[in-house]
ZARONU-96010 format. One record per residue: x, y, z of N, C-alpha, C in turn; residue in three letters. Coordinates in steps of 0.1 Angstrom, whole numbers. Example, Ala and Ser with C-alpha at 12.3 -4.5 7.8 and 13.67 -1.06 7.14 Angstrom:
<rs>
     npx     npy     npz    capx    capy    capz     cpx     cpy     cpz   mike
     132     -57      78     123     -45      78     132     -33      78    ala
     128     -22      71     137     -11      71     129       0      79    ser
</rs>
This chain:
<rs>
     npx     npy     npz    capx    capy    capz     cpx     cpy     cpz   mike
     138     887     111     150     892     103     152     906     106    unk
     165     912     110     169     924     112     183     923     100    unk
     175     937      92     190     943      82     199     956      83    unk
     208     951      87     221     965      96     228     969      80    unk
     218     974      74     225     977      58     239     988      57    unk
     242     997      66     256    1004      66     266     995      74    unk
     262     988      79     270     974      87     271     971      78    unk
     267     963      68     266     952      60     265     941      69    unk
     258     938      77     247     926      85     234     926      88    unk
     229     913      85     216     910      87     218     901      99    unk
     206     895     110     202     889     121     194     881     117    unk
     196     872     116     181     864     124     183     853     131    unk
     166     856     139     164     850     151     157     836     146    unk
     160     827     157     146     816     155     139     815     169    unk
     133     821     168     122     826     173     110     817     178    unk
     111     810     187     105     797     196     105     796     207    unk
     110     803     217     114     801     232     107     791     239    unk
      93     787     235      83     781     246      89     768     241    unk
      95     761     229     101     750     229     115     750     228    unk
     123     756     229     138     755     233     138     759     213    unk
     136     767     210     141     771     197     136     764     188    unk
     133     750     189     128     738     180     120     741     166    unk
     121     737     158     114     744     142     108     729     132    unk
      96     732     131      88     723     121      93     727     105    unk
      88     722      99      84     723      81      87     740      82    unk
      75     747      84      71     756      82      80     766      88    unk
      84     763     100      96     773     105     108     774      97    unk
     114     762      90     127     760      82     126     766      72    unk
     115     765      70     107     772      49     110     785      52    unk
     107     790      65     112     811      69     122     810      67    unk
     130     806      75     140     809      79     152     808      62    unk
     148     796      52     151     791      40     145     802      33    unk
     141     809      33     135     825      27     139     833      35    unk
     146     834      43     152     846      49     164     850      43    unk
     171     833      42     184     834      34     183     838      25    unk
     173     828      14     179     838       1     174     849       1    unk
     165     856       6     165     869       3     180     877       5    unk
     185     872      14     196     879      20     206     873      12    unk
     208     864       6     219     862      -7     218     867     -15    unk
     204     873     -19     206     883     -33     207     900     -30    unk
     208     896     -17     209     912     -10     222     917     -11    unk
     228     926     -22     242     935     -27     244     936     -11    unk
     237     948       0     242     951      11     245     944      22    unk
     245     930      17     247     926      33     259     916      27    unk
     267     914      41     279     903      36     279     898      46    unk
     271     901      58     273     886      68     258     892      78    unk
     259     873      77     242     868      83     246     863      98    unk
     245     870     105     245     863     118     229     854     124    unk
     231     841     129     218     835     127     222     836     146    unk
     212     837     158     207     833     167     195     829     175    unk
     193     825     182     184     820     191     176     829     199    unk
     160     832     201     155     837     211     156     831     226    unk
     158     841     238     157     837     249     170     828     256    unk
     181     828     247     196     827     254     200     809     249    unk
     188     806     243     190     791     236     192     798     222    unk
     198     786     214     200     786     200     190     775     190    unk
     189     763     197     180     759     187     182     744     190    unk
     173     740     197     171     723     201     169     712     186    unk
     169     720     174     165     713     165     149     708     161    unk
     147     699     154     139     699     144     125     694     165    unk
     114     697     157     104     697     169      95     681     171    unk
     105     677     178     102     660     179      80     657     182    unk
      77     666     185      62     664     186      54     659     168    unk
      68     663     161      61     662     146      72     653     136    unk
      77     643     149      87     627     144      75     622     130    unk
      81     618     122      76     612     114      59     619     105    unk
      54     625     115      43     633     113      48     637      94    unk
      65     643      97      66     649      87      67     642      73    unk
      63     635      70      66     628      60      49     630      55    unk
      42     633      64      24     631      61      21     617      50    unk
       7     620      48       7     609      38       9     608      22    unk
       7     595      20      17     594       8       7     601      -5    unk
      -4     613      -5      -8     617     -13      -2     634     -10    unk
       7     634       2      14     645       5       5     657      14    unk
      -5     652      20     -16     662      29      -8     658      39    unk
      -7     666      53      -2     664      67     -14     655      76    unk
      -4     648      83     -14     641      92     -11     648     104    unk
     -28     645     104     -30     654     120     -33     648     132    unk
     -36     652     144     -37     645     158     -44     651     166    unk
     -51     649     176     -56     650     193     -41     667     196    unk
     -48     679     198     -40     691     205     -38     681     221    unk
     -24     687     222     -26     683     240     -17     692     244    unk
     -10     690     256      -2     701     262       8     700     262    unk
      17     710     258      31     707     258      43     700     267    unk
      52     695     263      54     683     269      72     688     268    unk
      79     685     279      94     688     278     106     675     283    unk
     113     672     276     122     660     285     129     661     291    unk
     139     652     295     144     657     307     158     667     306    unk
     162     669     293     171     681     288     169     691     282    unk
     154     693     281     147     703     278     138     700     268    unk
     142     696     259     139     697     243     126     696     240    unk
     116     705     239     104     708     236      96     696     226    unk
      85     690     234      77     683     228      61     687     232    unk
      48     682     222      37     689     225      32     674     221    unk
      14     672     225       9     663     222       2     666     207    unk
       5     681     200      -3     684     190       2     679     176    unk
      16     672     179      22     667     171      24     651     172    unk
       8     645     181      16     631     182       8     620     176    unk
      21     614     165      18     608     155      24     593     158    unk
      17     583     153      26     569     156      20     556     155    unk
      29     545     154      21     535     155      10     533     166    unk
      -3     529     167     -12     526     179     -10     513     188    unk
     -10     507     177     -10     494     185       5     486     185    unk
      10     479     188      23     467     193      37     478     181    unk
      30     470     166      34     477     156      50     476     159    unk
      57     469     161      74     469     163      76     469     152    unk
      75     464     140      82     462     124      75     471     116    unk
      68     483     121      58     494     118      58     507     124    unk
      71     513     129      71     523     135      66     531     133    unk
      64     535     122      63     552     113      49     551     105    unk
      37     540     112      23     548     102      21     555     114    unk
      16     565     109       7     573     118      -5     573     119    unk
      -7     578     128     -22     580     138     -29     595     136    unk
     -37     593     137     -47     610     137     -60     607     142    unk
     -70     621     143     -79     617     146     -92     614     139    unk
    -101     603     139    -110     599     135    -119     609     127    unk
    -117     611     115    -125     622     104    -142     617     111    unk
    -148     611     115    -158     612     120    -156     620     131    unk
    -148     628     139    -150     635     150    -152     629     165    unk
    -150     615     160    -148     611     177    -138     612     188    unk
    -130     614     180    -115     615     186    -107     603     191    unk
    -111     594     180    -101     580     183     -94     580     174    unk
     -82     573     177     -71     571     171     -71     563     160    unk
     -67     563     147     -68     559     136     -53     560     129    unk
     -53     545     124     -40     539     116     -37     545     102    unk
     -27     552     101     -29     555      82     -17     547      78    unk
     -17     551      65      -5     540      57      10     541      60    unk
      20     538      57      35     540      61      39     548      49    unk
      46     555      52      47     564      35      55     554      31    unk
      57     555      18      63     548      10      78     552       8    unk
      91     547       4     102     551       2     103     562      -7    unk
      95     564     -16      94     576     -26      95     585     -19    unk
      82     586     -11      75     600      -3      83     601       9    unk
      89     593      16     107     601      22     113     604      17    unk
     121     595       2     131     607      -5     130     615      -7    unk
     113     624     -12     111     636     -15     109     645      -5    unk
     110     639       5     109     648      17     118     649      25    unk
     130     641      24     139     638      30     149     650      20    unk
     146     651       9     156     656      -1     155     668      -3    unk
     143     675       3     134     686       7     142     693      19    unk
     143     685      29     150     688      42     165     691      41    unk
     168     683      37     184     679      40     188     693      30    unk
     179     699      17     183     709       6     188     719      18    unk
     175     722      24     183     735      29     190     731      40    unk
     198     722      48     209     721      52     222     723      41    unk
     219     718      28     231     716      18     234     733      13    unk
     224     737      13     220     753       7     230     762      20    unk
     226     762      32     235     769      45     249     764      42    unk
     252     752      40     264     749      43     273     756      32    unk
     268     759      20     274     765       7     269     781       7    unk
     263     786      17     260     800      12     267     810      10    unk
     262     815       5     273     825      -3     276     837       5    unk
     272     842      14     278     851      21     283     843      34    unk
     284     852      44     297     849      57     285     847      67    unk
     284     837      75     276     832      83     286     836      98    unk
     279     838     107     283     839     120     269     829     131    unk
     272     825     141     262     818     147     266     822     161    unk
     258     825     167     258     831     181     248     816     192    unk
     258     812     198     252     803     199     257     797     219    unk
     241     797     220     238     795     238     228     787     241    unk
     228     783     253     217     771     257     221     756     257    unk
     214     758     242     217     743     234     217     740     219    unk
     224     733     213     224     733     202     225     717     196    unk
     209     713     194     207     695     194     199     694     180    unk
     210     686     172     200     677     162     204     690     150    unk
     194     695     145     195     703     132     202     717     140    unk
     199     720     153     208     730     157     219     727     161    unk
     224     719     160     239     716     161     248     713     151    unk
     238     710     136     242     708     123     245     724     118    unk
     234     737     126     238     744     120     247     752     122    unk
     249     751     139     264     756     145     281     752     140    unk
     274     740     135     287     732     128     290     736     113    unk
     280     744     105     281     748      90     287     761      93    unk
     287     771     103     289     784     102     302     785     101    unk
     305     798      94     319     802      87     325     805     103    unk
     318     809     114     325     813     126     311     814     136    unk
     319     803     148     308     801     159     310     805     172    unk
     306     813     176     309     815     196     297     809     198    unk
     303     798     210     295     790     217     300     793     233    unk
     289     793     238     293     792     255     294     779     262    unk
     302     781     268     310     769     270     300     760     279    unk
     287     762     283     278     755     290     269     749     279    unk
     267     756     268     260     747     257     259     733     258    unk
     244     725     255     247     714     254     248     713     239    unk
     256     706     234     255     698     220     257     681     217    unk
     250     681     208     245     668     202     239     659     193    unk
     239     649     190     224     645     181     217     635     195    unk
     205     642     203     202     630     209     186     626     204    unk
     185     630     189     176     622     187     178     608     176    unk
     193     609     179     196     593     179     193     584     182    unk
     188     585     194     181     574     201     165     573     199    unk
     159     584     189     145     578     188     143     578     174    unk
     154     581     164     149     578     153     163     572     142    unk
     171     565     154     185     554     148     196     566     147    unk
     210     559     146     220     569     143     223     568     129    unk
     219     565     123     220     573     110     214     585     107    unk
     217     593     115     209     609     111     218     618     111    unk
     216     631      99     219     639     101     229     645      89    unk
     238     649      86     248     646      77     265     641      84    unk
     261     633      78     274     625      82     286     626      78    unk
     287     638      68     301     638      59     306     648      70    unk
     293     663      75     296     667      84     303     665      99    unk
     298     655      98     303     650     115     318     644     113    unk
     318     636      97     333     630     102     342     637      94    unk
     338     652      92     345     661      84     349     670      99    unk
     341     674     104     340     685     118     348     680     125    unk
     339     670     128     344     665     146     353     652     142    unk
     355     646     133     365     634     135     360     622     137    unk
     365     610     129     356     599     131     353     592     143    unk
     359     594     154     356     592     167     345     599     172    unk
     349     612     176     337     619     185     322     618     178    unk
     326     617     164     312     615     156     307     602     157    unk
     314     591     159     309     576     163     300     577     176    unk
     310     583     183     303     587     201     289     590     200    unk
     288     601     192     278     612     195     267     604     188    unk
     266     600     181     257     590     171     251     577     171    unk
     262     574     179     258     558     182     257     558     196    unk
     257     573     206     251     572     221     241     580     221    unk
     237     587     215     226     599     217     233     610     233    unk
     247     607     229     250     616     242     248     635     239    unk
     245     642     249     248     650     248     258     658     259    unk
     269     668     251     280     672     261     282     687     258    unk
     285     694     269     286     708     271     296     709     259    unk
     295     720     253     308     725     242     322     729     254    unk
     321     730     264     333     730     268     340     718     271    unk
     338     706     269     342     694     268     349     696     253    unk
     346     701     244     351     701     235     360     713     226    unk
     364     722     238     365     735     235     384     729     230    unk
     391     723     236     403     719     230     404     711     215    unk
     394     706     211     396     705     196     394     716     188    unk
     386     727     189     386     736     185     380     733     173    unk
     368     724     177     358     728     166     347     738     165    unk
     347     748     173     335     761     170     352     769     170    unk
     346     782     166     353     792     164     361     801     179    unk
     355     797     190     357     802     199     344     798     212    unk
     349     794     225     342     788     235     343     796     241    unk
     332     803     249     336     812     262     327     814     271    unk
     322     826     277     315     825     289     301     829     284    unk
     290     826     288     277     828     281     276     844     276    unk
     281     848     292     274     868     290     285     877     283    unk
     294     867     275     304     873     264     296     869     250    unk
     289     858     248     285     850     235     283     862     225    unk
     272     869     228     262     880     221     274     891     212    unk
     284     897     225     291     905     214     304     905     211    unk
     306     888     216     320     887     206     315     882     193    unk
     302     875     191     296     872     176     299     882     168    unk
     290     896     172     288     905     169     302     916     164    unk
     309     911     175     325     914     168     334     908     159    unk
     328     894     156     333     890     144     324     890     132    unk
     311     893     134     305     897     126     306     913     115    unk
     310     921     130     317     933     124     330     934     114    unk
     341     925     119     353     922     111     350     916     100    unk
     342     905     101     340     899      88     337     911      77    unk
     327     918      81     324     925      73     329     940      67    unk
     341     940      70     352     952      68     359     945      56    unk
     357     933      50     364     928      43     354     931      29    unk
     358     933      17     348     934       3     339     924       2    unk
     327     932      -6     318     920      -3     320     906     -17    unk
     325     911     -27     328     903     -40     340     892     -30    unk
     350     901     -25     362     891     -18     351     879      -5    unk
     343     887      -3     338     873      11     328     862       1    unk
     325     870      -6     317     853     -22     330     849     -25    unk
     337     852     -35     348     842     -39     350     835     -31    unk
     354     840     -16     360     833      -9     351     819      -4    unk
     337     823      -2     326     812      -1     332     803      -8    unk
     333     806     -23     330     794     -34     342     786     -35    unk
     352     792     -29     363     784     -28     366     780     -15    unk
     357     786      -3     363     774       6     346     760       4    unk
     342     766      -4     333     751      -7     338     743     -13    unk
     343     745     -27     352     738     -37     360     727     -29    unk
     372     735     -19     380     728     -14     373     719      -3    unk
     362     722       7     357     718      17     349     702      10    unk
     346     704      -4     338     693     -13     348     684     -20    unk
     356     690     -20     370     680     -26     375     668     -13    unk
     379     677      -2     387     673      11     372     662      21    unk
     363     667      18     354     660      33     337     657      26    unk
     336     668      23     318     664      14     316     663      -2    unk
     326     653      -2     318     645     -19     310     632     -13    unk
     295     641     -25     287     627     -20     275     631     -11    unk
     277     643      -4     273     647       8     257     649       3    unk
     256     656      -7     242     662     -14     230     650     -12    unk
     234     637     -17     224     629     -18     228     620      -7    unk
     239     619      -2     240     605       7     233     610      22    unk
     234     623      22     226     630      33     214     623      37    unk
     204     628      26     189     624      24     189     609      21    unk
     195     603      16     196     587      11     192     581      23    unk
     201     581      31     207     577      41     199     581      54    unk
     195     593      58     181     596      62     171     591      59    unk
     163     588      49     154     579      44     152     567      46    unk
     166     557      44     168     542      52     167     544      63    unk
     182     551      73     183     548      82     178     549      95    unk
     163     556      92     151     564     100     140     549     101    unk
     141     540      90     130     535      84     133     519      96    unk
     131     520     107     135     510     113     128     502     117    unk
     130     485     120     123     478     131     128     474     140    unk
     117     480     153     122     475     168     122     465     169    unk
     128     453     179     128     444     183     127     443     194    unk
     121     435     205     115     438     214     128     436     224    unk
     124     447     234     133     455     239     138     465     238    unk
     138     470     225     144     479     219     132     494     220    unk
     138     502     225     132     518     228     124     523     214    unk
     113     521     208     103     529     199      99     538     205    unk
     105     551     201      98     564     204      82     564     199    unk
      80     562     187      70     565     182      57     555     185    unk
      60     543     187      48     535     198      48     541     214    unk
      59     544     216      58     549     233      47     558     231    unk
      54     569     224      41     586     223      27     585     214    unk
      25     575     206      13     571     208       5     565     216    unk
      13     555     225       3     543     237       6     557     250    unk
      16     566     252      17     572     265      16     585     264    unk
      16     591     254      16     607     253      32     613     246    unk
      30     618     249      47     627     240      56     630     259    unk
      49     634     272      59     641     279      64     619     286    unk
      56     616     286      58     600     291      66     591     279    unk
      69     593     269      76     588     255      95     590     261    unk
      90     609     264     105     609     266     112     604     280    unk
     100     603     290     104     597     305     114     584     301    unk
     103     578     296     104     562     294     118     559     282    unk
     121     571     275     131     570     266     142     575     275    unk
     146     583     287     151     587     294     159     576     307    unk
     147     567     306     155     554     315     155     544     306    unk
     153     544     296     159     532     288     175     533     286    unk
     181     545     278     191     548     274     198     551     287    unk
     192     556     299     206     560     310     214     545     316    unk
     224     546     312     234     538     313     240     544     329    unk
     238     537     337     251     548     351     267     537     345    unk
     277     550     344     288     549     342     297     543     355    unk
     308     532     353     315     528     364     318     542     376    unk
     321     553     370     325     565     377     323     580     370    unk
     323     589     376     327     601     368     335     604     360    unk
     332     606     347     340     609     335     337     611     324    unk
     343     613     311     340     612     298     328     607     290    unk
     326     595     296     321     583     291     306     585     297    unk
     302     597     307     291     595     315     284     602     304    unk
     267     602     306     260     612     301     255     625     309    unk
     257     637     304     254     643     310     239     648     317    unk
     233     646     304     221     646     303     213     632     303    unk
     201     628     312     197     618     311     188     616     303    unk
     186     607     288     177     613     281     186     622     270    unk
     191     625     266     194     634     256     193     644     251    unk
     177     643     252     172     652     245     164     663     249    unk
</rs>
């Protein structure tokens, strides 16, 4: 966190580069303490949030899928360290986060595995959390997505690379986004943990009940300049402009009073909760909680048996040719990325 207190701006980075920005539990808990410090901060009126190393933020850190729920007395389950692992669109995975069913387990995706408290280092079955112990964790998560989207000062997002899954949720909350037009965005971890993810009031508030069907129900992901004519970020443009045209809307924003940029928060929430997110608070997490809670049927792509029987960098291979569809021709409808994620 950087504070420009005669500016009236604060920075922050997420700070990850060796995984494409990617953030566990404990990354989100900083960064959810960066904010409020900085909402109760009189001198600052706008938070500009970016990415180290020219990415923005691949989202939540798939090596710790379901991990995060731990067990149902609320300790973390742990695993076998191994070496980090990347798919075929980047998106940072490691073996030190690999949790999962061991064996067949299709109607049992989500007990995890760890290693043997005797120290052998075999793999060991624990219980499935229970639907309680997601809602409270799911309701945990989704808070500080609900918390950004309502904050009280002026958010700006500077935003390059890529922006997948929870970094694309949070490119989409900001009061004002420059995105470069090569960005990938998406949810493609659709495909390993169902399309019901994510906030949904968002997507068919943002992007429109279509492109949000697309995106959700293919795990596609598409450069923001595919989408630069809807004119859902604030502005598309060339990567090595991103940094200080943010920065110059960050400056303007903040030429405006700081009492006038809250009011104006609370009322473009009011209206933004009237028009598109009633409901949003709990159907968020609800609905993450079900719609995560799945059974494969054979055939059907289980991330979380693949990266227990093959490792986490072989999970995403094998997830990468399941979902590549080749398209009749070049177009819309292709993926860009094979794999998603």
């Amino acid at each position: 966190m950087e504070r420009d207190a005669p500016a009236g701006i604060a920075r922050l980075t997420i700070n990850n580069p060796e995984r494409r920005n990617s953030y566990d539990a404990a990354m989100r808990g900083q960064l959810a303490a960066f904010l409020d410090e900085l909402a109760a901060d009189d001198e600052i009126k706008v938070v500009l949030l970016r990415g180290a190393g020219g990415v923005f933020s691949s989202g939540a850190d798939m090596r710790n899928a379901y991990a995060w729920y731990g067990s149902p007395n609320g300790t973390a389950v742990t695993s076998p360290n191994g070496a980090a692992a990347t798919s075929a669109s980047g998106t940072a995975a490691s073996g030190g986060g690999d949790t999962g069913a061991s064996s067949g387990g299709l109607g049992d995706p989500h007990a995890a595995t760890g290693q043997d408290p005797g120290g052998t280092g075999a793999r060991v079955r624990g219980p499935r959390p229970s639907q309680r112990r997601r809602l409270a964790v799911d309701r945990e998560t989704f808070g500080f997505y609900h918390d950004f989207l309502g904050y009280p000062k002026a958010t700006v997002a500077e935003v390059r690379g890529c922006a997948l899954g929870g970094g694309f949720e949070l490119a989409l909350m900001a009061d004002i986004a420059v995105v470069a037009r090569g960005t990938l965005v998406g949810m493609p971890a659709t495909r390993f943990l169902g399309p019901a993810l994510g906030s949904l009031h968002l997507f068919f508030h943002r992007l429109g009940p279509v492109l949000a069907r697309r995106l959700l129900l293919t795990g596609d992901c598409v450069p923001a300049s595919s989408l630069e004519h809807l004119g859902i970020f604030t502005e598309v443009t060339e990567d090595a402009a991103v940094a200080s045209r943010a920065q110059w809307y960050a400056e303007k924003v903040a030429r405006m009073p700081a009492d006038g940029i809250v009011i104006a928060k609370e009322a473009f929430r009011l209206v933004e909760q009237q028009q598109g997110y009633q409901g949003e608070e709990v159907t968020s997490y609800l609905i993450h909680a079900f719609g995560t809670n799945l059974q494969f049927d054979e055939g059907e792509f289980n991330f979380v048996k693949a990266r227990a029987e093959h490792g986490v960098k072989r999970a995403f291979q094998l997830g990468d040719e399941h979902f590549q569809v080749p398209g009749p021709g070049a177009g819309p409808g292709d993926d860009p990325v094979p794999g998603g994620r």
